[in-house]
C-alpha positions in Angstrom: 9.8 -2.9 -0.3 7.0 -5.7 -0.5 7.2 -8.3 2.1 8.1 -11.1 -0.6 11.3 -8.9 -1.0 12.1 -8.7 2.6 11.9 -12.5 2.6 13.5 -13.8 0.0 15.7 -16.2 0.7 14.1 -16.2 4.5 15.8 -18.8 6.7 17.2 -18.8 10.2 19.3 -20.2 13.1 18.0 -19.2 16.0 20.1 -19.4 19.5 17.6 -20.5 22.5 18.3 -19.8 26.1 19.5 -23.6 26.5 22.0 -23.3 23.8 20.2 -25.2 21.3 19.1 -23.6 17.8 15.7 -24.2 16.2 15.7 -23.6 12.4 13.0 -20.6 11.1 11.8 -20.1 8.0 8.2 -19.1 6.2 5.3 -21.9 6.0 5.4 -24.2 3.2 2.7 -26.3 1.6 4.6 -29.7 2.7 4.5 -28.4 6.6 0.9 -29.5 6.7 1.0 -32.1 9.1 3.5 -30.3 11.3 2.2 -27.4 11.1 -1.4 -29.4 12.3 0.8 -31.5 15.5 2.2 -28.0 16.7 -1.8 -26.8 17.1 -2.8 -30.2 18.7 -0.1 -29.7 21.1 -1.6 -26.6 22.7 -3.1 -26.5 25.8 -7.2 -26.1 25.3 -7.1 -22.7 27.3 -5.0 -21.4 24.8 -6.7 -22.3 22.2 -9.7 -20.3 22.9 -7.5 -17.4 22.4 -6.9 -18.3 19.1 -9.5 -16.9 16.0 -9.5 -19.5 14.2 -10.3 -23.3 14.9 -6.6 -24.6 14.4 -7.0 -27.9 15.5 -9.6 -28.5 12.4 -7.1 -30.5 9.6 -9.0 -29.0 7.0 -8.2 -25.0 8.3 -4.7 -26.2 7.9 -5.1 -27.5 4.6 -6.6 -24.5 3.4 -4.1 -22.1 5.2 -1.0 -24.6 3.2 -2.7 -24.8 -0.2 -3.7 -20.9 -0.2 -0.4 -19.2 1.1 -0.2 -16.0 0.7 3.1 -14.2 2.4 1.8 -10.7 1.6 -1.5 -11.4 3.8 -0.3 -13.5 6.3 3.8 -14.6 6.8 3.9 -17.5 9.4 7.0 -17.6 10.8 8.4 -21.2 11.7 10.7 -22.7 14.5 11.7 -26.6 14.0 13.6 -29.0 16.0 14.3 -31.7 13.4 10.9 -32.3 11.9 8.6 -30.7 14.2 7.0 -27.4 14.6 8.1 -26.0 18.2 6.9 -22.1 17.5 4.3 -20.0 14.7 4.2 -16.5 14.7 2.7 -14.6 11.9 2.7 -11.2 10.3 -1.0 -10.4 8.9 -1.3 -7.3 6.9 -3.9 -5.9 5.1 -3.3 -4.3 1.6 -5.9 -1.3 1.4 -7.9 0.7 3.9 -7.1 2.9 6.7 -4.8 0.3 8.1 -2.7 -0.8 5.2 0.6 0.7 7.0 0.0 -1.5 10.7 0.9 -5.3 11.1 -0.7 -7.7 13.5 2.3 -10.2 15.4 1.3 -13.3 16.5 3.1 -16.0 18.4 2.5 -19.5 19.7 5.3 -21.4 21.4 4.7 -25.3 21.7 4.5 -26.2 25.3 7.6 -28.4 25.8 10.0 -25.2 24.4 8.7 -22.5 26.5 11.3 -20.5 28.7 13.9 -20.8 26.1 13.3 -17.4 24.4 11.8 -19.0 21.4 8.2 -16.4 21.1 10.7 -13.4 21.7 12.5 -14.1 18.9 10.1 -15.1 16.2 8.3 -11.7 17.6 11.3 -9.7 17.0 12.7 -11.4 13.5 8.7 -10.6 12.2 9.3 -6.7 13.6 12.1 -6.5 11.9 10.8 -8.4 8.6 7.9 -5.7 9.3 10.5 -3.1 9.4 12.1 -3.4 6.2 8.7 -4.0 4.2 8.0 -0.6 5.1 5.3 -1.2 7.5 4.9 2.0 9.9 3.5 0.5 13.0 3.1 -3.3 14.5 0.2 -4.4 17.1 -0.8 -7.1 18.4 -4.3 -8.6 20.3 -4.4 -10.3 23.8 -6.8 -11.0 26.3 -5.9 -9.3 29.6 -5.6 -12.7 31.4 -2.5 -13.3 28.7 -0.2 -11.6 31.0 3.1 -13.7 30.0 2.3 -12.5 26.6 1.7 -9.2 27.3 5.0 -8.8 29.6 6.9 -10.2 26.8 5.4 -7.5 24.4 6.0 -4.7 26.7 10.3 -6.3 26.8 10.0 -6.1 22.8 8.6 -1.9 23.1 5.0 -2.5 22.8 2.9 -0.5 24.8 -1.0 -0.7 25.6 -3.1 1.5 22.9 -5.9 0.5 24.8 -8.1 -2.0 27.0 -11.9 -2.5 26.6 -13.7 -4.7 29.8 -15.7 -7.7 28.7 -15.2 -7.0 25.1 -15.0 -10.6 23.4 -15.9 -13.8 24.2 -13.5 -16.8 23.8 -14.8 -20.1 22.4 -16.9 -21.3 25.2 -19.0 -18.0 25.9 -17.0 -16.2 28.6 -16.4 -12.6 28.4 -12.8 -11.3 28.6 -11.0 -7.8 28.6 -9.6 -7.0 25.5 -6.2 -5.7 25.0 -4.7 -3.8 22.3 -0.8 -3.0 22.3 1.6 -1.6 19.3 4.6 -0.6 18.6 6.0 2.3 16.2 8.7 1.3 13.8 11.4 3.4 12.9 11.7 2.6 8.9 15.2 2.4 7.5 15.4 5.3 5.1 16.6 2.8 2.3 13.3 1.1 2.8 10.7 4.4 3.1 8.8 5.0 0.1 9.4 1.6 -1.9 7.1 -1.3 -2.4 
């Protein structure tokens, strides 16, 4: 099944820790300025953990105007009118690696503790899942270690470390982390797409 299958329709109620619910659903073009606010509201640090320079309007433009679900399927949690979490599936179509997902999540700083990068995590797994993907990894550094312990509660496992491998935004060497998780494909699923 392709991933615009598995998402049709896509929308969420999610229950947080505090007994609110934030709303999920994929990234639309009108989200542009939200979608821009949730990145400004990251702390610096974290940003340099990011790829891409996400505080730049015109990377968000770009990413609005030019999406593309079966490349990259941002994930997002509102309160109201606001983007309060981002995770993303990003898949590649061809090549030895057209069966593994990369998850990524970003909680906004005032909603953390409340469950909310668990969950996005585990709806994309699952999204991952019935797409047909085999296997889901994701990319820290090792000084992510929140991240990484909440990944290793959702069944990742390291795949592999590598000392001083990449260098965040401002020069400084970090250890790389690789973890992943196997997905057991529904039987319905294997095969189609």
């Amino acid at each position: 099944m392709s991933l615009e299958v598995a998402i049709d329709g896509y929308v969420r109620e999610l229950p947080l820790k505090n007994g609110q619910t934030c709303h999920v659903r994929p990234l639309e073009a009108g989200d542009e300025k939200a979608f821009h606010r949730f990145f400004l509201a990251l702390p610096a640090p974290e940003l340099m953990f990011i790829k891409n320079r996400v505080t730049d309007p015109k990377i968000i433009h770009e990413w609005c105007q030019s999406i593309n679900y079966d490349r990259n399927l941002p994930l997002l949690a509102f309160f109201g009118d606001e983007v309060v979490g981002v995770a993303t599936l990003h898949q590649q179509h061809g090549g030895w690696k057209r069966h593994v997902g990369r998850v990524s999540v970003h909680a906004h700083p005032a909603y953390r503790g409340l469950g909310l990068a668990r969950l996005l995590v585990h709806e994309l797994i699952e999204i991952a899942r019935q797409s047909g993907l085999e296997k889901v990894e994701a990319e820290f550094i090792a000084k992510q270690e929140n991240a990484i312990k909440m990944f290793s509660l959702l069944g990742f496992s390291q795949l592999y470390c590598l000392p001083d491998y990449v260098k965040d935004m401002q020069a400084i060497k970090h250890d790389y982390l690789m973890m992943g998780l196997d997905l057991i494909t529904d039987e319905e699923y294997a095969g189609m797409g």
